[in-house]
Every structure is written in structure tokens, then in C-alpha cells.
FITORSE-470901 format. One record per residue (C-alpha): x, y, z; residue in three letters. Coordinates in steps of 0.001 Angstrom, whole numbers, plus 500000, padded with zeros to 6 digits. Layout:
BEGIN
XYZAla...
This chain:
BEGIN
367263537813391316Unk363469537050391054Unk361668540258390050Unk359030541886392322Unk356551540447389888Unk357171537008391148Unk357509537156394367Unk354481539021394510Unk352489535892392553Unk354129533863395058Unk352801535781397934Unk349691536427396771Unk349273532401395742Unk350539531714399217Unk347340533911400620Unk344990532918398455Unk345883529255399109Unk345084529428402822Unk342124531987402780Unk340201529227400608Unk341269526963402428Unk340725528099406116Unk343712527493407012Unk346157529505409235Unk350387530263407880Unk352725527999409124Unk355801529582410171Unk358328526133408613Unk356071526883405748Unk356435530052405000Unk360209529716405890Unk360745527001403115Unk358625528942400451Unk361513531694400902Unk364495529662401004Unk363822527895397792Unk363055530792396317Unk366031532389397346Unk367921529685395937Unk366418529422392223Unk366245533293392280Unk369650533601392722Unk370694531685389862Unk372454533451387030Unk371853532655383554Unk373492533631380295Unk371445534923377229Unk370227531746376350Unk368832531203379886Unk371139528461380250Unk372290528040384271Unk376176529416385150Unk377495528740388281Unk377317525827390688Unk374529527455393574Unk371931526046392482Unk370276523456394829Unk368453523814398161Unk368188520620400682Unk365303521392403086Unk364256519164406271Unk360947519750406894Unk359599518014409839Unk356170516138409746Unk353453519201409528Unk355333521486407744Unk353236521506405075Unk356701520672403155Unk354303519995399644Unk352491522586399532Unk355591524543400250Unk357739523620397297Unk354958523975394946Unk354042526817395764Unk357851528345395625Unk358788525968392265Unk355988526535389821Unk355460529927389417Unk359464530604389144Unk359633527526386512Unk356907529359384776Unk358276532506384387Unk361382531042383314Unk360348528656380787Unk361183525948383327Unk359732521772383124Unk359417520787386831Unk359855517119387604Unk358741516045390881Unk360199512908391854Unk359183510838394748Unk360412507550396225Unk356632505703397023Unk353975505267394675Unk351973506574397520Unk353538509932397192Unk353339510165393253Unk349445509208393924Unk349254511882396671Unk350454514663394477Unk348751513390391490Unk345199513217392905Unk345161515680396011Unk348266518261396351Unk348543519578392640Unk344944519950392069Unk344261521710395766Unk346956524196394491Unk345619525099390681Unk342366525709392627Unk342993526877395855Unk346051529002394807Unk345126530126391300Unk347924528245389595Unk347280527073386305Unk349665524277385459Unk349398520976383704Unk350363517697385378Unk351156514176384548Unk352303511255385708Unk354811509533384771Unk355950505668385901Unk358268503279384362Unk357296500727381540Unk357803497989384419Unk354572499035386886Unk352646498339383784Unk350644495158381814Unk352319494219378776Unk348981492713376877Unk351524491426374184Unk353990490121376559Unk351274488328378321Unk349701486572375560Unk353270485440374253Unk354250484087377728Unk350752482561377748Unk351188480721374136Unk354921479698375140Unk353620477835378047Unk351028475935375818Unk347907478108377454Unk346579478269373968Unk347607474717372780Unk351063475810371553Unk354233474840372180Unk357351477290371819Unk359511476301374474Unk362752474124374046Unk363047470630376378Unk365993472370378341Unk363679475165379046Unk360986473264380996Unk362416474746384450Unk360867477787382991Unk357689476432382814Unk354934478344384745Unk353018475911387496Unk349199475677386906Unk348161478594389623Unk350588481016388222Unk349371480135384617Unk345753480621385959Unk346803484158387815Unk348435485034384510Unk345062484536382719Unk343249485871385330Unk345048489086384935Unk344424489150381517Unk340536488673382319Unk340347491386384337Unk342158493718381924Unk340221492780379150Unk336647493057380764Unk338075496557381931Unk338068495864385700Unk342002496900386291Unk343876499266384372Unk346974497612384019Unk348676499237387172Unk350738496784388777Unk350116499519391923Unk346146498835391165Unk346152495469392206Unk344688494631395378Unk346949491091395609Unk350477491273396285Unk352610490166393201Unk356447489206393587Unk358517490385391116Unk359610487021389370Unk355825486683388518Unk355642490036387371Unk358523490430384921Unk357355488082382497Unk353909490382382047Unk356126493199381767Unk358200495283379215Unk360875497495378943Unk362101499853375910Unk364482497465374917Unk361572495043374153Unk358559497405373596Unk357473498216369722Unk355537501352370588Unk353255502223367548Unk353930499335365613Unk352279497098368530Unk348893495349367438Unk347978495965371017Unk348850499601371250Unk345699500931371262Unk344911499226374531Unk348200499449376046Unk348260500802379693Unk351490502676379380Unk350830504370376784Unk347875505227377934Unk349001506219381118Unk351987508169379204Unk349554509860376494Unk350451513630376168Unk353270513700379126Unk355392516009376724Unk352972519103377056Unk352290518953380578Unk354532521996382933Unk355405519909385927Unk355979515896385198Unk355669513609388338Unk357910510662388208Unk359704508541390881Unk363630508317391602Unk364382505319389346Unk362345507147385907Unk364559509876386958Unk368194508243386893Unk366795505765383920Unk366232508984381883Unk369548510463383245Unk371379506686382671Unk370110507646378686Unk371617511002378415Unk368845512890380248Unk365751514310377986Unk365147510782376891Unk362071509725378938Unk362038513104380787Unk362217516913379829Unk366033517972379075Unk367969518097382412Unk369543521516381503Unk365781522749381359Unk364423520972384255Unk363684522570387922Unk364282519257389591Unk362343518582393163Unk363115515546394654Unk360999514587397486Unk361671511771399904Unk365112512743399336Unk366846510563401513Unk366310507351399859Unk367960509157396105Unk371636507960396920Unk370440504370397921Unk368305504466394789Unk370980505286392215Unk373873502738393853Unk371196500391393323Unk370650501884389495Unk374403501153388889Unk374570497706389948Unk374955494213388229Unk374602490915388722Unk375284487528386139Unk374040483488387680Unk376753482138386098Unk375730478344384866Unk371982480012384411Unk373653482049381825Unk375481479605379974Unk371991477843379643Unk370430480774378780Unk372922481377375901Unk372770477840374780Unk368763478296374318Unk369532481848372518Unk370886480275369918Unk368045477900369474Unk365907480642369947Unk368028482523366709Unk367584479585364675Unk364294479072365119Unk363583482826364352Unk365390482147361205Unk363165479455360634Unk359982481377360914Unk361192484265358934Unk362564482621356447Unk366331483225356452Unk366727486198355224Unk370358487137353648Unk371101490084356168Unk369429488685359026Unk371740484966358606Unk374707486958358396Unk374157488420361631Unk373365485288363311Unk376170483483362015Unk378347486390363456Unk376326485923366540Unk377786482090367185Unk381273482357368070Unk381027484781370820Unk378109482807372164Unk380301480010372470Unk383131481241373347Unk381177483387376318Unk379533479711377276Unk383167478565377385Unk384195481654379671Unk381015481979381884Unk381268477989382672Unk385097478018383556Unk384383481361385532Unk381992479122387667Unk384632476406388540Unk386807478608389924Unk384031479927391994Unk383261476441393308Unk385704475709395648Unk385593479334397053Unk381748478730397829Unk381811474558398074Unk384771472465400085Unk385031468896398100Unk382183466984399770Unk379359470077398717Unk378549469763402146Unk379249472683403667Unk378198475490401209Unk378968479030402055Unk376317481192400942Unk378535484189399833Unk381923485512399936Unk382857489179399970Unk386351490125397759Unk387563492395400800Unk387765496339399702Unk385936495417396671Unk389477493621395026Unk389039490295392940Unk391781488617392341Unk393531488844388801Unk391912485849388028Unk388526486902388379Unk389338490177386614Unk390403488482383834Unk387142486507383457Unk385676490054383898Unk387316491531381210Unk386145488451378903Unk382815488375380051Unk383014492355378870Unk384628491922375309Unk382450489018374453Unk379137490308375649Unk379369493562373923Unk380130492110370961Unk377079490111370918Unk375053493326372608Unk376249495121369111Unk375033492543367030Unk371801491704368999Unk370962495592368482Unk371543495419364266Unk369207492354364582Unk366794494627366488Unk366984497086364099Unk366393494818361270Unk363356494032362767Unk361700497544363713Unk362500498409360053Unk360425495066359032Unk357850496715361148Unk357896499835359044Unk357522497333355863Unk360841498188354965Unk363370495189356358Unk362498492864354278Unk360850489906357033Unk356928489967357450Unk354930491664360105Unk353849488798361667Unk357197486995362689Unk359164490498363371Unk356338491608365879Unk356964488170367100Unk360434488573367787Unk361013492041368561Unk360203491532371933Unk362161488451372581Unk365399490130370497Unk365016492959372763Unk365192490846376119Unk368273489391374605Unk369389492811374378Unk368497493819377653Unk370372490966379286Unk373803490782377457Unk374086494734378397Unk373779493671381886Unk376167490563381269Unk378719493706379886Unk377943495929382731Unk378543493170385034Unk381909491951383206Unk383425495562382953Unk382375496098386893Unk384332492813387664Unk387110493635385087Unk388421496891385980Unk389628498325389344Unk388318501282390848Unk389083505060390889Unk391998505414393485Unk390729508261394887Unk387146507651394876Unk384972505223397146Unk385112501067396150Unk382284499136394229Unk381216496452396536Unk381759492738394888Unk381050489464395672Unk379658486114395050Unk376796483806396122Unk375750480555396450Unk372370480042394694Unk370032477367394873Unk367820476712391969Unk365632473864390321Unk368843472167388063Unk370925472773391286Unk373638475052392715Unk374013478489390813Unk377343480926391144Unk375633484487390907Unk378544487778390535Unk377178490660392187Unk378863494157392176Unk377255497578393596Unk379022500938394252Unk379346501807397741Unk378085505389397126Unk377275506400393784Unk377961510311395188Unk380212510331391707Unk377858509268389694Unk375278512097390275Unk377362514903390393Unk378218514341387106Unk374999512931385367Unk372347514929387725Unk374030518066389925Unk376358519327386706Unk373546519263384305Unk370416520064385970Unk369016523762385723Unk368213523811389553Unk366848520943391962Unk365051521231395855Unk366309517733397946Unk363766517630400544Unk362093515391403110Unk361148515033406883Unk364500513023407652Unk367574513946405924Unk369984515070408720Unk372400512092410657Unk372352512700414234Unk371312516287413582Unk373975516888410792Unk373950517209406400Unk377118515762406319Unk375913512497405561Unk373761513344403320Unk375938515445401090Unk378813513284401410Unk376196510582399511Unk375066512967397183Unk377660513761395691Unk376468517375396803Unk379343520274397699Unk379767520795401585Unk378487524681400974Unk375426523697399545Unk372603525701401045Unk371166523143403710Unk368022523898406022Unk366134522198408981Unk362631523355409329Unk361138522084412698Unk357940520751413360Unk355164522542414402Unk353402519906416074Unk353735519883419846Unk355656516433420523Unk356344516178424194Unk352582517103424893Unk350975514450421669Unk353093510922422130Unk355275509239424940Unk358592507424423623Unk358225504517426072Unk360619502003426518Unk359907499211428434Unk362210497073431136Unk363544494186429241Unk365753491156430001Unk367873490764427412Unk369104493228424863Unk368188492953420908Unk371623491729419496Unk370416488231421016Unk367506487868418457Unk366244484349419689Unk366266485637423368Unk364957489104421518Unk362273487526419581Unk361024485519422498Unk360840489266424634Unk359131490677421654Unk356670487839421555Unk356114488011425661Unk355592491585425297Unk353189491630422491Unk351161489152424237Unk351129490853427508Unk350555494504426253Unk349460495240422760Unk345582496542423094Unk343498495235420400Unk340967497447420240Unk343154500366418874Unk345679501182415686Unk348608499784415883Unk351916499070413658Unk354596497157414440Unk357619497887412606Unk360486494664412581Unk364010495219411128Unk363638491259409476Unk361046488909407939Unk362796485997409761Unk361608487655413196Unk358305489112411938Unk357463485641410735Unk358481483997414216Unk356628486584416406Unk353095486446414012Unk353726482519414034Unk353872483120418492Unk351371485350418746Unk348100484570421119Unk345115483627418853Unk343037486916419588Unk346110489353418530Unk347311487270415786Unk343697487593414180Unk343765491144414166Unk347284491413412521Unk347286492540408886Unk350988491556408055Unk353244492561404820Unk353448489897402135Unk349919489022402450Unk348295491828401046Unk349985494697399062Unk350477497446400653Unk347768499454399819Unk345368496916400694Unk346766496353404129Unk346255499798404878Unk342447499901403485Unk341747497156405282Unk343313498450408609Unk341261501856408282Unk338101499548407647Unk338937497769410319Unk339097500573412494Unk336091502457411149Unk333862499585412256Unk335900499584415726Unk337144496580416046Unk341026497423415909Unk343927496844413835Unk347447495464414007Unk349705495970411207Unk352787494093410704Unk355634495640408634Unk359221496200407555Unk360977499087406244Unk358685499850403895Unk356061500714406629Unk358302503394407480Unk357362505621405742Unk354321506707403071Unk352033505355405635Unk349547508152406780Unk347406506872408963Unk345945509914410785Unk343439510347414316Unk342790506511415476Unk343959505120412798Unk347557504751414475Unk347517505538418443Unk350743503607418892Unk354093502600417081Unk355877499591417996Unk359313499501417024Unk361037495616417785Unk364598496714417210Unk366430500042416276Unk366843499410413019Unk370454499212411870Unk371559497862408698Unk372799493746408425Unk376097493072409622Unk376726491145406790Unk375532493397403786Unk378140493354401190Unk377280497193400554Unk377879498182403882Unk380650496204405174Unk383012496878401888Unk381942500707403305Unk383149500282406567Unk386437499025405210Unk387362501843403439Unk386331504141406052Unk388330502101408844Unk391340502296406370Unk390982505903405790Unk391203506365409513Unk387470506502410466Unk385151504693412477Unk382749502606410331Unk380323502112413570Unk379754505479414393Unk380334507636411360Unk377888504872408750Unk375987502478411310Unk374884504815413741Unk373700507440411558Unk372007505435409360Unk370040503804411798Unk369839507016413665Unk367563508333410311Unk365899505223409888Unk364598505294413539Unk363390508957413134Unk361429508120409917Unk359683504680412031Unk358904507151414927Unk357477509543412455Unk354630507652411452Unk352589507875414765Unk352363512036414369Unk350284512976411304Unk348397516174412192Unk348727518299415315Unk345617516528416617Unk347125512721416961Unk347987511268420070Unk349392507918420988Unk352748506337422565Unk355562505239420527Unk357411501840422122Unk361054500498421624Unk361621497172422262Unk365703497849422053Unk367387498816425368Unk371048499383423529Unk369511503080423529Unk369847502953427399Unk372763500580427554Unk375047501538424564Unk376948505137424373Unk375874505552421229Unk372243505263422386Unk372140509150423506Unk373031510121420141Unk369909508056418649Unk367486509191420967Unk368255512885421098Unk367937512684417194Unk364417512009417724Unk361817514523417966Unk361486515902421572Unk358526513313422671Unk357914513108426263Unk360218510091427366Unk359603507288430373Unk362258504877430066Unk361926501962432808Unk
């Protein structure tokens, strides 16, 4: 139990907290302060203040306005304090990491009178690789050299990505951006990215001639000694993918709070799935060994280092030989004779390849971990160089370190995704998704293996819930049609877990009218749909005001923008022309000078999008957004529900959607001051049975449905 010592700090950091800041107690507030702290207190520990017993996570719904941050720091820190307790605080957005780092935590060590130290704490991947960058450069023959090999010229950047790649490297240099792929005020896709990138597979810390300018490291500096570490949801199940207390304080150690909770099961299936281009591979293995030769070459074939190539060539052929036959029995599943009529993907139904395609898994395994093993030994061989002590120069180790590394990297994904393929799943647990696509690329059609767990609930009861010493899953949408059962059932989180909904305090039926509109035809028709969206936007949307328009596809956001009237369509800021960030300075710009703002976006405009007052008076919503028929993930789902005697639509689909719709409507309601009108463009929520379900899940706005 806590002692009356803490709860009095927490109290009396409560009070403090809204004296200086004029602010009056909110009653979801206060209520969430107490439950969490109810939770950790109760805790029992054994003389090493290690956890015993299983009670020791809280999942808290806090509706927009519940001051839901403020809350859980306020309840967390001191208790981690007193008991010698790291505190990560994990977050979806970068939005929310930025929002804590810059406004919440400080506001509470000054406003409450809690000293802690705070850091930040992103993945290798949101940051500038200065060596990376330079060697790309150089291998592309920016600085009049020329690394790459004749069957690599697909590779080859274009001239305007060279000259963004240089122009990055500019503006680091002269000190204008500080390496933060979130920094940049262009959108970036990720296959430009990657190549500026690094990862600790490729990354030679210290030893790094640029490491006194690097930006993670930088960013990273003294993240060790700081009390509570912010990080995101991927940092979090990389660390606990390592062991946990690799990248982040020991799990067994660790208060974990993990904000924007809903998205953590999505986030870790994703974290445990592969994929392998199957003909791309062979190529790329063909050049690997070129590569290896040509390393040998520049450092001068050393004894140890040519034995382990040498053991490095017969599973690299014999994977070419594998990886290549793989793909021609994938052709005619994906191609009929003439080429024709390509399908672009086939589902194995309930997850189950045929033994065929097993055993090309269980190849693709043996082989690729083989070479993995003797990839890493070559790695090693070259940090120890590093150190002066592996018997190759500097120069050509912290050459290929990097490159060695990204070997590395890939051939444990080419073993994840051949053991994924290889071996059947659990009995009685839920299937791994897998399937194949048809993939067009510059030397033709590609055969890409993709595999991803269905619910990776598993996965983080063992690696997360058993080890942790006590986590808080919150956000403002985690219940399914009012219920935790989804939720837990995808966390991998016991149905007695201590689950609470903390209700607004704003005043929704009086601030924003959930209008929707008389419409023709209903949204599964989505040319008829698209046209209605189009007629509707034309006819109503008011220009002079904040607006967002939230789509469920680029396909129909892209029609409707290309259909718009002139005068709306130049007032649209639209996703995938700016980054986000810059969208929404521009659209608060935009607003501030009063001239109105439309901003176009998909899921990700959802949610970390505060846009307070005028910035947003109304929230268009095209379609209610449930998930593709088609997704692999979803449909191999609904099997195994339908076989275990469910009903896929109603017990996945409609809750889903049902949260997904409550986190769109949530962005018009910032502060208990905001007005506006909230519009659905779907009429399956008057016309479908299900459609009472999704709009009584909603907050209680005033309604007029015509």
C-alpha cells in the first residue's frame, strides 16, 4: 500500500499544480490520479523490490478534457520515485512525444514542484546518418566515384533525389536542421529515407569519424540518467524484441505508461511481421557476393576474414537456388500462361501454405541463418579492426561496417520470414496471416512473401505484461462499442484487469451537432459515393472557416481534390503534399490571417491533431471508416473467428470502425470552449442495424439526421 507520505506528495502536487496554474479540479482528473495510484500502490514486492503477483496494470479511458496527461504524471512519478522506479512514457505520434517533451513535463516540475529529469528518446531511423549519406552519395558517383556493380544500376538514385540527398546534407552541415526526419518541413517517403538512415545493426557508435556530429547521439546523449524516458511504441517493443533493458531501462524496473494505447496491439503485430521480394533477393544475394569480394579486395584478404567468406558462398548459392525456384511456383498462382491477367495477391486461407511452400520456408530458414551467423563473425571482425585490434585498417572496416551490417539486417529478416512460412501455428492460439503479391518493379514482375500475426496478444504477455514492474494503458478511445473486451482480448491483457472509463467533461450535446445529411446513394458504392462526396463538398463546405476532411482512402481523396470547384480546391491543404506538421502550421496561418482552411487527410488526421477555437469549427467525415475488405490481416481474422463460431462482422469490423469513428469525431472538441458541427457523409448509420451501435458509441453530440 502507498504510505501516507505519498499520497500526501501526490495531493499536495495535485494542489499546487492547479493553484499556479488557475485552474479549477476536474472531477475525471482527479478520479484517474486515484485509480492509478490504487493500482501501483497495491502492488506487492519481495525484499528486493522485485513485483509478485499479476495486478499490476490499470487501462484508463479518459475522454477528450480529462486532463488524462497531467493525470498520469502526476499519479506515476512521485510513486516511481519513491520506489526507485524508471518511467517510460510511450506514445504512438511524434506529436505526443513533442507535447510531453516541450509543454506537459516541464508545466509539472514547475507548476507541481516535481523534480524529475526527462529525455527523449526516438529510434536510430527518425534520424540523419551523416556517414550513411556521404557513402550513398559516393556510390552513386556524387563525388566522381563509382562503387556500384552494372546489375545494380536499378538502384541508381535519379538526379532530383541525388540533389535532395545533397541538399539535406547542406542544410545539416550549415546547421539549419538537426537531423530530425520529424524537423523537416517537406514530406519524405520512406524509400528515400532509408538509404540516409541507420540502424544498430549498421551503426559504429564511437568508432564513427562522424560521431561527434551525429544527430542521434546527440539527441540520445545522457538518456541513461534521466527518471522518466519518453519513447514511442515501436522503441518500446524494439527494446523488448532485444531482451528488454537494451535501448530502454530494465523492464522489471520500469513503471510503464503507454499513452495512445489503442494503437499498441496494431503496433507490435506489425513489429512481428516479415516480408522477402523473392527474385529481388536472389539479385540482391548475387551482388553480396560481389560486394564480399570486393571488400576482400580493399582490405586485403585477410586469413580470417577469407575463411569466412568462403564459408559464406555455398549457402548464398544454394539460397539463390531456393529463393528462385520458390518464385516459380509462385508464378502460376499469381500469373495464368499468357501474364495477362495478373492477380495482385493471394491469401493462403486460415494462414495454411501448402507443404510445398513450407518446405521452401523451412529452407529459406536453415540457409539464411547460416549466413546471418557468419555475416555477424564478419561484423565482429570488423568492430574489433575498429578497436585496432582485427587485424584490417581503419579506413576499409569503417567502410564496411555499415554495409556488413545491412547484410545482417536483411538475412535476419530473410530467417524471420522463412521460419514464419516454415512452421505452422500454435493450435490453440490465433493464426499468422500469410500471403503473396504480385509486385511490379523496374526489371519486371516481383513475387513478395508476406506473413503478419493476426493479434500479437501472445506476444506481449510474455515479453511486456510478465516482465514489466507495473504499466497505465490509457487513451481517449479504447472501449469497442462501449466495452474492454476488445481491447484486452488484443492485449494479451487478463479479462480482470482493472479497466476504467472516465467521461468527458466537456458539454457535447450543447458544443457540436453530429449532422448527417440526406444522401442518394449509400458509401459501399464508392464511384456513386465519391461523386455525392464531391456534390456535397461543392455545395456546402464554407471556406472561410477550419475545416478537415477525414477520407478512409487516397484513391477517393485524390478523386474528390482532383473534382473539387477551383475556389475550395485552393484552400485545401491535403496529406502527401506537405508533412504533417507543416500542413497544420500552415492551416493555423491560414486561419490567423482569416482567410480559411481546408485540410485533407487520412487516418493519420485522426488523431494528434489539436487544432483548438477556429482553428477546426467542423469535421467532415466521407465514410465510417471500416477496415479494407480485402486486408490479409483482417480477413485471415475473420476466418478464425467465423470457424470458432463467431461473427467476424460484428464482433472485429464493427468495433473497430466503431473506435476509429470516435477518435475522427474527437478531433472537432479540444477545450470546453470549441464549437462546430461534425458531418457524416455515410448513411449505413441510418440504414444498417449495426449503425445504432456506432452512433451511440459516440459522444452524446446533439444529433439532426435528415
Amino acid at each position: 500500500m502507498l504510505s501516507d507520505e505519498i499520497k500526501k506528495e501526490i495531493q499536495g502536487s495535485y494542489s499546487q499544480f492547479l493553484e499556479s496554474r488557475k485552474l479549477k479540479p476536474r472531477l475525471g482528473q482527479k478520479q484517474m490520479i486515484a485509480e492509478i495510484a490504487k493500482v501501483l500502490g497495491g502492488i506487492l514486492q519481495d525484499d528486493k523490490s522485485h513485483r509478485l503477483g499479476e495486478k499490476h496494470v490499470s487501462v484508463i479511458e479518459a475522454g477528450t478534457g480529462t486532463g488524462k496527461t497531467i493525470g498520469y504524471l502526476l499519479a506515476v512519478l512521485p510513486i516511481a520515485k519513491a520506489q526507485g522506479k524508471k518511467v517510460v512514457l510511450s506514445t504512438a505520434t511524434v506529436a505526443l512525444q513533442e507535447q510531453l517533451l516541450n509543454k506537459d513535463l516541464p508545466e509539472v516540475a514547475e507548476h507541481a514542484s516535481l523534480s524529475v529529469t526527462f529525455g527523449l528518446a526516438k529510434g536510430r531511423g527518425r534520424y540523419f546518418c551523416i556517414s550513411k549519406a556521404e557513402q550513398h552519395l559516393d556510390a552513386h558517383g556524387a563525388t566522381g566515384q563509382q562503387a556500384l556493380y552494372e546489375d545494380e544500376a536499378s538502384l541508381r538514385l535519379d538526379t532530383e533525389t541525388l540533389e535532395f540527398y545533397k541538399s539535406l546534407l547542406n542544410e545539416f552541415a550549415s546547421g539549419r536542421w538537426d537531423g530530425d526526419r520529424d524537423n523537416l518541413t517537406q514530406d519524405i517517403d520512406d524509400q528515400d529515407w532509408q538509404p540516409l538512415t541507420s540502424d544498430h545493426h549498421q551503426c559504429t557508435n564511437r568508432r564513427c569519424s562522424n560521431f561527434g556530429a551525429c544527430s542521434f547521439f546527440k539527441a540520445r546523449k545522457d538518456l541513461d540518467q534521466v527518471e522518466c524516458v519518453i519513447a514511442n511504441h515501436d522503441i518500446v517493443l524494439s527494446d523488448l524484441a532485444l531482451g528488454g533493458g537494451a535501448i530502454l531501462p530494465d523492464p522489471a524496473e520500469t513503471i510503464y505508461i503507454f499513452d495512445e494505447g489503442h494503437h499498441l496491439a496494431d503496433k507490435a503485430s506489425n513489429h512481428f511481421s516479415f516480408n522477402l521480394r523473392l527474385k529481388s533477393t536472389e539479385r540482391w544475394l548475387n551482388s553480396t557476393a560481389k560486394q564480399l569480394t570486393k571488400m576482400l579486395e580493399q582490405t586485403g584478404t585477410p586469413q580470417l576474414l577469407s575463411d569466412y567468406v568462403k564459408q559464406l558462398q555455398k549457402p548464398g548459392e544454394d539460397l539463390q537456388v531456393v529463393v528462385n525456384n520458390w518464385a516459380e511456383l509462385l508464378r502460376p498462382v499469381l500469373m495464368d500462361d499468357s501474364f495477362k491477367r495478373p492477380k495482385e495477391r493471394y491469401r493462403y486461407p486460415g494462414g495454411v501454405v501448402p507443404d510445398e511452400v513450407k518446405q521452401f520456408g523451412l529452407q529459406v530458414e536453415h540457409l539464411a541463418a547460416r549466413m546471418a551467423t557468419k555475416l555477424e563473425m564478419i561484423l565482429d571482425l570488423l568492430k574489433e579492426s575498429l578497436d585496432g585490434e582485427g587485424g584490417i585498417d581503419k579506413q576499409p572496416a569503417e567502410l564496411w561496417f555499415p554495409r556488413v551490417g545491412m547484410m545482417v539486417a536483411r538475412m535476419q529478416g530473410i530467417t524471420g520470414l522463412g521460419r514464419s512460412m516454415g512452421h505452422p501455428d500454435a493450435e490453440n492460439g490465433t493464426p499468422t496471416a500469410r500471403w503473396i503479391s504480385l509486385v511490379e518493379t523496374a526489371q519486371g514482375y516481383d513475387f513478395e512473401c508476406r506473413t503478419a500475426p493476426v493479434s500479437a496478444a501472445e506476444m506481449l504477455r510474455m515479453n511486456l505484461w510478465q516482465h514489466c514492474y507495473a504499466a497505465v494503458v490509457t487513451s481517449a478511445t479504447l472501449t469497442a462499442l462501449g466495452r474492454f473486451d476488445r481491447l484486452l482480448d488484443d492485449l494479451g491483457l487478463p479479462a480482470e484487469t482493472p479497466c476504467f472509463t472516465l467521461a468527458s467533461p466537456f458539454d457535447h450535446y450543447n458544443a457540436a451537432e453530429l449532422y448527417i445529411p440526406p444522401m442518394k446513394v449509400e458509401a459501399n458504392d464508392v464511384e456513386l459515393h465519391t461523386q455525392a462526396v464531391v456534390d456535397y463538398l461543392n455545395s456546402e463546405l464554407n471556406i472561410a472557416s477550419g475545416t478537415l476532411v477525414l477520407f478512409s482512402s487516397w484513391r477517393q481523396m485524390r478523386s474528390v481534390l482532383a473534382s473539387l470547384d477551383e475556389k475550395l480546391n485552393n484552400r485545401v491543404l491535403s496529406q502527401g503534399d506537405f508533412s504533417k506538421n507543416e500542413i497544420l502550421k500552415r492551416h493555423k496561418k491560414r486561419i490567423d490571417e482569416g482567410e480559411g482552411s481546408i485540410i485533407f487527410g487520412l487516418a493519420s488526421f485522426t488523431e494528434g491533431v489539436d487544432l483548438p477555437g477556429d482553428y477546426l469549427t467542423e469535421v467532415i467525415i466521407t465514410k465510417i471508416p471500416f477496415s479494407v475488405p480485402d486486408d490479409p490481416v483482417d480477413a485471415t481474422m475473420a476466418e478464425w473467428i467465423e470457424q470458432h463460431g463467431g461473427n467476424p462482422f460484428m464482433e472485429w469490423s464493427v468495433p473497430m470502425a466503431s473506435v476509429r469513428l470516435t477518435q475522427a469525431a474527437g478531433r472537432l472538441l479540444r477545450t470546453e470552449q470549441d464549437r462546430g458541427r461534425i458531418v457524416l457523409l455515410d448513411r449505413r448509420v441510418v440504414t444498417r442495424r449495426y449503425g445504432r451501435q456506432l452512433l451511440d458509441s459516440l459522444p452524446p453530440f446533439r444529433r439532426n439526421i435528415s
